[in-house]
MARPANU-480725 format. One record per residue (C-alpha): residue number from 1; x, y, z. Coordinates in steps of 0.2 Angstrom, whole numbers, plus 5000, padded with zeros to 4 digits. Layout:
BEGIN
<rec><pos>NUM</pos><X>X</X><Y>Y</Y><Z>Z</Z></rec>
...
***
This chain:
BEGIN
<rec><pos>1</pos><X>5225</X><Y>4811</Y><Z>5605</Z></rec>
<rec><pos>2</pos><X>5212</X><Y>4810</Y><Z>5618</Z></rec>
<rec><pos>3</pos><X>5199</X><Y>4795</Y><Z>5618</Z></rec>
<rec><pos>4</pos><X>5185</X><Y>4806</Y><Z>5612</Z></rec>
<rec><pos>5</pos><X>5192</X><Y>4815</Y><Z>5600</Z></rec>
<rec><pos>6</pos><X>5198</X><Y>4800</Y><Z>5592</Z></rec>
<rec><pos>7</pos><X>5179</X><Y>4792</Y><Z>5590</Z></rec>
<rec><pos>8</pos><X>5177</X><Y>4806</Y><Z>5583</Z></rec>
<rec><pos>9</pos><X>5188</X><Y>4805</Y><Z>5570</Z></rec>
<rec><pos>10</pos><X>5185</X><Y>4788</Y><Z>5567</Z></rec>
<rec><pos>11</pos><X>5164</X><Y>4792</Y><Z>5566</Z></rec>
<rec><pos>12</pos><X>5170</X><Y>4804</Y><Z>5552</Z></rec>
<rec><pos>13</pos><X>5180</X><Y>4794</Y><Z>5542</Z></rec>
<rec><pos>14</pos><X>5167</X><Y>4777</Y><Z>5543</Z></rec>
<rec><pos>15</pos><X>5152</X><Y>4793</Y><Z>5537</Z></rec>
<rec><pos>16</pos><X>5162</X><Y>4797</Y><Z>5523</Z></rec>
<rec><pos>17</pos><X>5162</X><Y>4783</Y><Z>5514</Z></rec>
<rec><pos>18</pos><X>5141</X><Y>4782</Y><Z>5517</Z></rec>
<rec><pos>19</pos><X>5139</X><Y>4798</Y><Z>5509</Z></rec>
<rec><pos>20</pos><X>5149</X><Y>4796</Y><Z>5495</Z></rec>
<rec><pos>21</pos><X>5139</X><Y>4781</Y><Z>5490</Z></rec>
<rec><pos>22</pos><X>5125</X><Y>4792</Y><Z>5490</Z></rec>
<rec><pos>23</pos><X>5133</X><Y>4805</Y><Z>5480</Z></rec>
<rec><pos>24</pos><X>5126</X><Y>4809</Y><Z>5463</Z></rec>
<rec><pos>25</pos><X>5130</X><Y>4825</Y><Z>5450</Z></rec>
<rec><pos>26</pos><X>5118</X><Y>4841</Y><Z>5449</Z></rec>
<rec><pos>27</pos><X>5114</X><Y>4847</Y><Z>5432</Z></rec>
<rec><pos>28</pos><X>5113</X><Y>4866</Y><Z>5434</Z></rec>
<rec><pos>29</pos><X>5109</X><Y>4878</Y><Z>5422</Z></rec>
<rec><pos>30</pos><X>5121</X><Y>4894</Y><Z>5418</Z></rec>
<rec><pos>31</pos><X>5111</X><Y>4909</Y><Z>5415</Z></rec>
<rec><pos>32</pos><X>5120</X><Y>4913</Y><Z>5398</Z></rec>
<rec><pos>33</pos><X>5114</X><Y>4929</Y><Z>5393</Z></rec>
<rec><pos>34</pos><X>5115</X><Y>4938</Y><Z>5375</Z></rec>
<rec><pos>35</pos><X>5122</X><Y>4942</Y><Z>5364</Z></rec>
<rec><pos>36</pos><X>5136</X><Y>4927</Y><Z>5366</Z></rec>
<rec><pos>37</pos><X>5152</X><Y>4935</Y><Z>5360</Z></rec>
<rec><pos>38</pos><X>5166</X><Y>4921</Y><Z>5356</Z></rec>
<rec><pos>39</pos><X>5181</X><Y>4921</Y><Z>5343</Z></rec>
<rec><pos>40</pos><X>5186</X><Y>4905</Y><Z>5339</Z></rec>
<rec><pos>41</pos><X>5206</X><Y>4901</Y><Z>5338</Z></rec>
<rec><pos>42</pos><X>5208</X><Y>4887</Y><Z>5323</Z></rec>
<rec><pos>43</pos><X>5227</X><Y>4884</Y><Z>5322</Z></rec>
<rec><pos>44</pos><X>5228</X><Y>4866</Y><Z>5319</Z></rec>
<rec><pos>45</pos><X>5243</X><Y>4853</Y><Z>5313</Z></rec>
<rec><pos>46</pos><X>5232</X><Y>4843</Y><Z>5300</Z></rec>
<rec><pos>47</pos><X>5218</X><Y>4852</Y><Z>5286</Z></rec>
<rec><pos>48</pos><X>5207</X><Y>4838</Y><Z>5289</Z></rec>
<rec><pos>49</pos><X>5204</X><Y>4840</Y><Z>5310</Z></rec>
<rec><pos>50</pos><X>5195</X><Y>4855</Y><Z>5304</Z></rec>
<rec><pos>51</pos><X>5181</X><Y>4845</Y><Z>5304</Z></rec>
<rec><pos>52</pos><X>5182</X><Y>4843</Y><Z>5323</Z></rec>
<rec><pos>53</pos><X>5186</X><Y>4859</Y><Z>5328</Z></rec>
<rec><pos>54</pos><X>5171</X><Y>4865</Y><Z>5318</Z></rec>
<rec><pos>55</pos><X>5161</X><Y>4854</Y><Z>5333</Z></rec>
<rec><pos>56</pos><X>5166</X><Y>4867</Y><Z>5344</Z></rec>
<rec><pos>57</pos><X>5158</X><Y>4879</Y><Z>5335</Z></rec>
<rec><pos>58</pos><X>5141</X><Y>4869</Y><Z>5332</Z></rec>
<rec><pos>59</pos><X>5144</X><Y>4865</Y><Z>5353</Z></rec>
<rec><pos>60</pos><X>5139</X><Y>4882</Y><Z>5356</Z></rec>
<rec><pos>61</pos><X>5126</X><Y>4886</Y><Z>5345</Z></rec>
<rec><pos>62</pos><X>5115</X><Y>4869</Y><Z>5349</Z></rec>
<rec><pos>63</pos><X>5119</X><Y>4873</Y><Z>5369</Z></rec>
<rec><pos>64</pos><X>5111</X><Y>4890</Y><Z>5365</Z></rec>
<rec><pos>65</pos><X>5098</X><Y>4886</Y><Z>5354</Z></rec>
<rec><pos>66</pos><X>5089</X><Y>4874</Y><Z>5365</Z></rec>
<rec><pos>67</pos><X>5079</X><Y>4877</Y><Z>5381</Z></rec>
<rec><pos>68</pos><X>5081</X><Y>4884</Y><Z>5394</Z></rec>
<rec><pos>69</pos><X>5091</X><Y>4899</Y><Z>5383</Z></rec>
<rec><pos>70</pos><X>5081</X><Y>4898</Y><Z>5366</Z></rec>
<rec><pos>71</pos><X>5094</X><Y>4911</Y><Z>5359</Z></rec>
<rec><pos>72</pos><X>5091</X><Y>4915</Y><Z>5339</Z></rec>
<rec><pos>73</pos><X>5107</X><Y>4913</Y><Z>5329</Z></rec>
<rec><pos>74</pos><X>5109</X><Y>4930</Y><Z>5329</Z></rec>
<rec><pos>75</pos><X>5110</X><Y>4931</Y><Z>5349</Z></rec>
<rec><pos>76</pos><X>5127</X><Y>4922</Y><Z>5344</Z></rec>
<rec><pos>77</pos><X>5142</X><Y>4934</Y><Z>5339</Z></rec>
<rec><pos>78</pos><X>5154</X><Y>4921</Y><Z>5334</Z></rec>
<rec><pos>79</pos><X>5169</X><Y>4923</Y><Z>5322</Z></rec>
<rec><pos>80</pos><X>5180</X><Y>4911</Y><Z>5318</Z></rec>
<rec><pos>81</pos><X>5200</X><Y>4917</Y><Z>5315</Z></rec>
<rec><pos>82</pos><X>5210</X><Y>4901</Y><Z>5304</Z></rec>
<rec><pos>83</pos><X>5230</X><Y>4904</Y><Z>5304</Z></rec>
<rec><pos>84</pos><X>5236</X><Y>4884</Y><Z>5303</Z></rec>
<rec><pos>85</pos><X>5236</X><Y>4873</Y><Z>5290</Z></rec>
<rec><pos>86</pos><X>5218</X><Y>4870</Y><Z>5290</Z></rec>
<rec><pos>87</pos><X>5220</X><Y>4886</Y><Z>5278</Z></rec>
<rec><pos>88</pos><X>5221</X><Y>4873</Y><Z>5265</Z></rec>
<rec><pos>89</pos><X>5202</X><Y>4866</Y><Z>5268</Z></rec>
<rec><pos>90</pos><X>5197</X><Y>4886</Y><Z>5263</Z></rec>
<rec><pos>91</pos><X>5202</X><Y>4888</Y><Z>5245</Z></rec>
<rec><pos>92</pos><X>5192</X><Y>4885</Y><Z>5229</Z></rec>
<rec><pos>93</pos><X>5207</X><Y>4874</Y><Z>5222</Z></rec>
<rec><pos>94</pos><X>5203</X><Y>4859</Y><Z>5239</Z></rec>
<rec><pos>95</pos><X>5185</X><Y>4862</Y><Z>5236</Z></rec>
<rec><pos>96</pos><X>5181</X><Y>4842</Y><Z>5233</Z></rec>
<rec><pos>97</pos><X>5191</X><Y>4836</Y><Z>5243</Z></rec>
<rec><pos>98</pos><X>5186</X><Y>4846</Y><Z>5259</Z></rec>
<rec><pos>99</pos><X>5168</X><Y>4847</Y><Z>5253</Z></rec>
<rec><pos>100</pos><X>5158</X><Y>4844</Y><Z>5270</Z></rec>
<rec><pos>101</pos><X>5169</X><Y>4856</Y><Z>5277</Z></rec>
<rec><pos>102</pos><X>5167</X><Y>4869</Y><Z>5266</Z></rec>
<rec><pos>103</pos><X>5148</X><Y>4865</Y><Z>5266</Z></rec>
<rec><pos>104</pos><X>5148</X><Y>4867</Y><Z>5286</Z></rec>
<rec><pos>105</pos><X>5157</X><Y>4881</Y><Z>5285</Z></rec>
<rec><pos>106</pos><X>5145</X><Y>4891</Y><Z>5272</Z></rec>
<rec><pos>107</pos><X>5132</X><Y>4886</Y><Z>5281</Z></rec>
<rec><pos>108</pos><X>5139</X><Y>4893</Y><Z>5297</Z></rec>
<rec><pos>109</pos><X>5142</X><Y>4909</Y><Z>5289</Z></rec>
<rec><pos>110</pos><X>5124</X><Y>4911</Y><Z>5283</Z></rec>
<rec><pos>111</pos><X>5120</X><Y>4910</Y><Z>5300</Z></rec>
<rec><pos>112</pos><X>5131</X><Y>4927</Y><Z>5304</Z></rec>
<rec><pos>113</pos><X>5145</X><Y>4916</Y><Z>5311</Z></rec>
<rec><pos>114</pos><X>5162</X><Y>4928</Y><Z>5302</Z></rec>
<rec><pos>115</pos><X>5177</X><Y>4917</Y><Z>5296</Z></rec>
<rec><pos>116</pos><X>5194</X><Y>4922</Y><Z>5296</Z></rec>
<rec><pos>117</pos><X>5211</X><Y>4918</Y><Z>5288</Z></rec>
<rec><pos>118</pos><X>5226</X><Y>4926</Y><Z>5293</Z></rec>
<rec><pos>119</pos><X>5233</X><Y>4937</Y><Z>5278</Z></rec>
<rec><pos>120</pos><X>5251</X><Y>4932</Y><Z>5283</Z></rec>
<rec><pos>121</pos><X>5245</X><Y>4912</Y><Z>5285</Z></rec>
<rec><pos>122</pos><X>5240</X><Y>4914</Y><Z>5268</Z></rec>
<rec><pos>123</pos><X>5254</X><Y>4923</Y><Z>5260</Z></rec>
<rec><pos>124</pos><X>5264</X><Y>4908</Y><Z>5268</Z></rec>
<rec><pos>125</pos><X>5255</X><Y>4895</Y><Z>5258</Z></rec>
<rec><pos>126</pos><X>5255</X><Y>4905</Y><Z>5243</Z></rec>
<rec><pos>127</pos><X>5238</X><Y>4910</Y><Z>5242</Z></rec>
<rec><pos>128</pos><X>5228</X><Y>4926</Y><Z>5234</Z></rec>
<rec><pos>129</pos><X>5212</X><Y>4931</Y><Z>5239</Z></rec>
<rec><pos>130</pos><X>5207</X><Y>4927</Y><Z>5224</Z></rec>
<rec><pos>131</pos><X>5209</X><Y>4907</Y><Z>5230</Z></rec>
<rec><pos>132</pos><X>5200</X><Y>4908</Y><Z>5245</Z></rec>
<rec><pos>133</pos><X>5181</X><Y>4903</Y><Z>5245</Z></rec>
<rec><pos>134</pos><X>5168</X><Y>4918</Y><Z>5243</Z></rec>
<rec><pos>135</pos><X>5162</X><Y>4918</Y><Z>5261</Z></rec>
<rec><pos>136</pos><X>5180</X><Y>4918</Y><Z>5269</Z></rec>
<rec><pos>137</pos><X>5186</X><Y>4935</Y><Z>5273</Z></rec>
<rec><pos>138</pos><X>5205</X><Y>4940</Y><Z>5273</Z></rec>
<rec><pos>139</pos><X>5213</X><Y>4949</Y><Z>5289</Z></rec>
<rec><pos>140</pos><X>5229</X><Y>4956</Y><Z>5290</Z></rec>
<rec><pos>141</pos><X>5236</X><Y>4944</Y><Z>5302</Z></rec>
<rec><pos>142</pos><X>5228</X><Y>4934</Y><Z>5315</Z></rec>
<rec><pos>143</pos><X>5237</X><Y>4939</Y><Z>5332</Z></rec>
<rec><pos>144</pos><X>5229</X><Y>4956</Y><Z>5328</Z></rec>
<rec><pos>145</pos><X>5212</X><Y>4950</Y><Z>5324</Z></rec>
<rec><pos>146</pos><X>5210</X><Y>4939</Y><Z>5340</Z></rec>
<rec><pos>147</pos><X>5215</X><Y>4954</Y><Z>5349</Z></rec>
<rec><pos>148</pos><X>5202</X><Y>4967</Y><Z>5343</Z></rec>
<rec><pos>149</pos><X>5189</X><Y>4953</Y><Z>5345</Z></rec>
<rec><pos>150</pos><X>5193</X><Y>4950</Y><Z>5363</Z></rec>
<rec><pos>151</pos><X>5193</X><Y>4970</Y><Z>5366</Z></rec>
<rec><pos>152</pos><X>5178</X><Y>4969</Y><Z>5357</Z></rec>
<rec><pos>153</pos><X>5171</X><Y>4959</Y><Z>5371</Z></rec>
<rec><pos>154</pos><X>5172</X><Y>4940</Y><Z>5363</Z></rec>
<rec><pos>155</pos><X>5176</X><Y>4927</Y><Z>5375</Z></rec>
<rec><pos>156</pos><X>5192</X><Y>4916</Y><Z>5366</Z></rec>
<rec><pos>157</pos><X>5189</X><Y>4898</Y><Z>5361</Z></rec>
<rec><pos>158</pos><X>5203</X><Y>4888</Y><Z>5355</Z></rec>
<rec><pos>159</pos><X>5200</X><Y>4870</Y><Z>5349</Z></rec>
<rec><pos>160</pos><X>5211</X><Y>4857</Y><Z>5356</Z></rec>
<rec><pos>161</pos><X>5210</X><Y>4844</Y><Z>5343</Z></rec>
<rec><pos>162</pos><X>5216</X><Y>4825</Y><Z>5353</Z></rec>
<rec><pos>163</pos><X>5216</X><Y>4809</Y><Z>5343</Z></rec>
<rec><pos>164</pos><X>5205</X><Y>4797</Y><Z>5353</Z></rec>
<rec><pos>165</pos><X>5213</X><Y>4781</Y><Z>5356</Z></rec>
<rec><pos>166</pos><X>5200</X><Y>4773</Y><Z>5366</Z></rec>
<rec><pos>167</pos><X>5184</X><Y>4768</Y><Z>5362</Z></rec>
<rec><pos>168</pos><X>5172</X><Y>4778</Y><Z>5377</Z></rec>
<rec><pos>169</pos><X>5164</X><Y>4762</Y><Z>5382</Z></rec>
<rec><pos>170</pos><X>5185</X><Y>4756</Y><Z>5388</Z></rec>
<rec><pos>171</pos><X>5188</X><Y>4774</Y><Z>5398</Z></rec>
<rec><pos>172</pos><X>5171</X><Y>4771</Y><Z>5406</Z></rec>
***
């Protein structure tokens, strides 16, 4: 390697350093456009993490609500499909025990958001119809129904529920 080339190099790699130190993040503003179309996927190990993936569904709507987008609730298409065992958090029968859940949900689907079970999902656990709360809607089989949303132009969510095993203060 020539002399000069080799300053060179060496210049670079001594700059690096300098401008990462003055490195910082940009916050940038997505031009979301309505109507949002998304079909959230809830298939999830444990009834209570409903709770969680329920953020995701709030996530979208405060993101959208607030300024710079100022979208209406109804500039949101969201449906919700449920096929795990969350299912349980749904019927009339676990009303007490998932209360908040059921209450965040009701509220959601006042808001126009459309919540799902999967026909099939619910055969498997012995349900009716009849045991699902009044704001729940049946669907043949949740495959299908995450399907015809997504040719129906909904972009696909799926919650990834994690158990957090550090406080965020010890990943910082």
């Amino acid at each position: 390697m020539s002399r000069t080339r080799r300053q060179m190099c060496l210049a670079a790699l001594f700059a690096f350093p300098v401008a990462a130190a003055h490195a910082a993040g940009q916050v940038v503003q997505t031009p979301y456009t309505a109507p949002m179309k998304v079909v959230f996927e809830f298939y999830l190990d444990d009834p209570a993490t409903i709770s969680n993936a329920l953020f995701w569904v709030r996530s979208v709507f405060n993101t959208v609500q607030q300024s710079p987008y100022d979208f209406s609730p109804e500039d949101v298409q969201a449906v919700v499909v449920l096929h795990g065992t969350e299912i349980a958090a749904t019927v009339t029968r676990n009303q007490a025990k998932y209360q908040d859940v059921v209450e965040r949900m009701r509220y959601y689907a006042q808001m126009g958001v459309k919540i799902k079970v999967c026909g099939q999902a619910a055969h498997d656990f012995g349900y009716t119809p009849a045991d699902f709360q009044d704001f729940i809607d049946i669907v043949p089989n949740a495959m299908t129904e995450l399907a015809y949303w997504q040719q129906q132009g909904h972009a696909l969510i799926m919650p990834r529920i994690l158990i957090k095993r550090e406080s965020t203060e010890a990943i910082r």
